[in-house]
C-alpha positions as CSV (number, residue, x, y, z in Angstrom):
1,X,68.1,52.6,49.1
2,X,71.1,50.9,50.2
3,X,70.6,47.7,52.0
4,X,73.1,45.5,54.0
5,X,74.1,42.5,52.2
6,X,76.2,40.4,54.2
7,X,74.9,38.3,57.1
8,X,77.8,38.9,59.7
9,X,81.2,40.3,60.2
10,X,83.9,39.7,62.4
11,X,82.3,39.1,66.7
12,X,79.0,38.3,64.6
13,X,78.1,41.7,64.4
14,X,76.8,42.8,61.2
15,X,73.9,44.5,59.0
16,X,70.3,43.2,58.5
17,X,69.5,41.9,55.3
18,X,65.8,43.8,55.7
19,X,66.9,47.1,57.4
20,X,68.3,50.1,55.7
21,X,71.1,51.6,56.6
22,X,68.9,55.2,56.5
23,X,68.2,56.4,59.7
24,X,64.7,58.0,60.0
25,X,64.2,62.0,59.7
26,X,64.0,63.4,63.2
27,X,60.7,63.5,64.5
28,X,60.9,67.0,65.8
29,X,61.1,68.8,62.1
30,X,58.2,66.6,60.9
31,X,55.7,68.1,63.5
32,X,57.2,71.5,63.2
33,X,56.6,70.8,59.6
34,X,53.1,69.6,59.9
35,X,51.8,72.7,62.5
36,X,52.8,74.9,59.5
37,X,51.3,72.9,56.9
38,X,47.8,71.8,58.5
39,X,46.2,75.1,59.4
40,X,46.6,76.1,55.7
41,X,45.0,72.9,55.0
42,X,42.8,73.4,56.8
43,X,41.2,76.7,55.8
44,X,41.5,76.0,51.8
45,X,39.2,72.5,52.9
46,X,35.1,73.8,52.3
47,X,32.6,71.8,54.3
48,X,29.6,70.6,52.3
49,X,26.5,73.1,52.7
50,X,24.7,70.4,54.6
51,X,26.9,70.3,57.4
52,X,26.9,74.1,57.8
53,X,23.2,74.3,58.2
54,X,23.6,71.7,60.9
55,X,26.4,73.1,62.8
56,X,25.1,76.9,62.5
57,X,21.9,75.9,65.5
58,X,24.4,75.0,67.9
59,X,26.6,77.7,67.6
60,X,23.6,80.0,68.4
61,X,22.6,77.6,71.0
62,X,25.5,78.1,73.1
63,X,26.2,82.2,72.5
64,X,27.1,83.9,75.7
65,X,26.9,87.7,75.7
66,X,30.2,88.8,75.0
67,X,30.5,86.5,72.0
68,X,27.3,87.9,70.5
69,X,28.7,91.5,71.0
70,X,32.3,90.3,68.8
71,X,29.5,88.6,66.8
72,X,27.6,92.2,66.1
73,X,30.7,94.2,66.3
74,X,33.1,92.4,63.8
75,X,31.0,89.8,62.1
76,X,33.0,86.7,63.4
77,X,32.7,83.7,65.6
78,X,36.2,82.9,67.9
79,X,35.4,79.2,67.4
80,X,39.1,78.8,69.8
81,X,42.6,79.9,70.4
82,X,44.8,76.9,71.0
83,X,48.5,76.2,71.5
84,X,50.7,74.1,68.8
85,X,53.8,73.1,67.6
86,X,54.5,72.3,71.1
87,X,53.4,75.9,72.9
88,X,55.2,77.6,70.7
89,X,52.9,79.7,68.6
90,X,49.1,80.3,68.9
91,X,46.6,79.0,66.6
92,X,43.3,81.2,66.3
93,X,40.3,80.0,64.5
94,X,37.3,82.4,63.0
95,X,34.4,81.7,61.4
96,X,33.5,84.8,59.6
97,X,29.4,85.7,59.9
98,X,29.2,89.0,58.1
99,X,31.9,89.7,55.4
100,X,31.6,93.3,55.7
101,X,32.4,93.7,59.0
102,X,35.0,91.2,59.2
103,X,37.0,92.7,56.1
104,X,39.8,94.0,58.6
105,X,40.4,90.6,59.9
106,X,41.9,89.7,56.5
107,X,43.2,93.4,55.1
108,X,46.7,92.2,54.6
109,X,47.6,96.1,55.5
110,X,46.6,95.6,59.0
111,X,48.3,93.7,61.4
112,X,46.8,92.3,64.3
113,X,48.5,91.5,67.5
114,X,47.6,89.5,70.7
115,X,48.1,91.1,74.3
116,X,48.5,89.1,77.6
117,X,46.7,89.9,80.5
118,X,50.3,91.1,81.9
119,X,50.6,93.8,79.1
120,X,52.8,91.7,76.9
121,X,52.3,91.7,72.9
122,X,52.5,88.5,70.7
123,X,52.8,89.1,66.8
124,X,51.5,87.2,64.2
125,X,54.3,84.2,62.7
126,X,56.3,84.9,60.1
127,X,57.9,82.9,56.9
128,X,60.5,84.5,54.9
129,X,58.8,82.5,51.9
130,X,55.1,82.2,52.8
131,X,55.3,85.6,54.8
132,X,52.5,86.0,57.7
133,X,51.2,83.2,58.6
134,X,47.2,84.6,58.8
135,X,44.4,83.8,56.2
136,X,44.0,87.3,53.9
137,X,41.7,88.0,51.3
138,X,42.0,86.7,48.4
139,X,39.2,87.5,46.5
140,X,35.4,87.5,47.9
141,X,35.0,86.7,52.1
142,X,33.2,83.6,52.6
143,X,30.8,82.6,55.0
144,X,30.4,80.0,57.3
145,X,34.3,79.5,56.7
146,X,36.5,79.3,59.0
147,X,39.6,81.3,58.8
148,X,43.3,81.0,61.3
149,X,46.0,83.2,62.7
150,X,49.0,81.9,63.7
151,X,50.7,83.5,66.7
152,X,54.4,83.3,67.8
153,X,54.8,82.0,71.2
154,X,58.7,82.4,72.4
155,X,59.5,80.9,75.2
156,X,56.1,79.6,75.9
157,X,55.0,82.8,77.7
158,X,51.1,81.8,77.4
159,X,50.1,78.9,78.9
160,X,46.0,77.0,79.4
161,X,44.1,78.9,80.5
162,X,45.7,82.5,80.0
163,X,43.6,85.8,78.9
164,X,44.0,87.7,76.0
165,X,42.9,90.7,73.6
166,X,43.3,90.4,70.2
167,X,43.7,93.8,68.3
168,X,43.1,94.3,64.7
169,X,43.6,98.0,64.1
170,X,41.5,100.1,66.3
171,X,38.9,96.9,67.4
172,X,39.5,94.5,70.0
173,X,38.1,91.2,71.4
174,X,38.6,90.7,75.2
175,X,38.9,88.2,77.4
176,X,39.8,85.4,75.0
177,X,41.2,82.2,77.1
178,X,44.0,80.1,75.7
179,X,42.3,76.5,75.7
């Protein structure tokens, strides 16, 4: 790393023996950066078994009706849909409860789609490396794991508080609010 050698120059304005002469990578592109990276992170991370038996009484604790029927209907728990990377794309987090019914939450063949309560339709995010960005399977589904979707946002359209459906294929889940 080039450093700045000389104390002063002509008017006494000069480099700083101890600063670089590097200027820092702009702070936008390292968050951008870090939405994409984290949610992948955070999927391939297990929790210990321990801490699954624990969490799994308060999830049934505070079940209202219409997440037990998703619950019976396509074995998963919404545990939230959140904005990120600055309300530009939506981040949905699954826990998956019965592997057999949630197998078309991660058929890579089906693609799932978010509707507004105003008719419009947000797609899942795209990489032209990585491809969608959406936990598939790979292998056997596993329980008590949670599992993400990552939804573009242009323009911000959805806000706090906003409804949605989410569609996978012919199913849907209703009345999903954007925390």
């Amino acid at each position: 790393m080039k450093r700045h050698e000389q104390e002063g120059t002509v008017a006494g304005l000069g480099g700083h023996p101890a600063r670089s002469c590097r200027r820092p990578a702009p702070v936008g592109a390292l968050v951008f950066a870090l939405a994409l990276a984290l949610p992948g992170l955070a999927v391939c991370a297990d929790a210990p078994a321990e801490a699954a038996v624990q969490a799994a009484p308060q999830l049934s604790a505070g079940k209202t009706a219409a997440a037990q029927s998703v619950e019976e209907q396509l074995g998963v728990h919404i545990r939230w849909v959140r904005l990120s990377a600055a309300g530009f794309m939506l981040d949905l987090r699954y826990r998956v409860i019965d592997a057999a019914k949630a197998a078309p939450l991660l058929n890579r063949k089906i693609t799932p789609y978010l509707q507004a309560s105003t008719g419009a339709r947000l797609g899942v995010a795209s990489s032209p490396k990585i491809g969608q960005l959406r936990s598939t399977q790979r292998g056997a589904i596993r329980l008590d794991r949670d599992y993400s979707m990552l939804f573009g946002n242009p323009g911000r359209y959805l806000q706090q508080g906003s409804k949605i459906t989410l569609f996978i294929g012919d199913q849907k889940i209703e009345n999903i609010t954007v925390e």
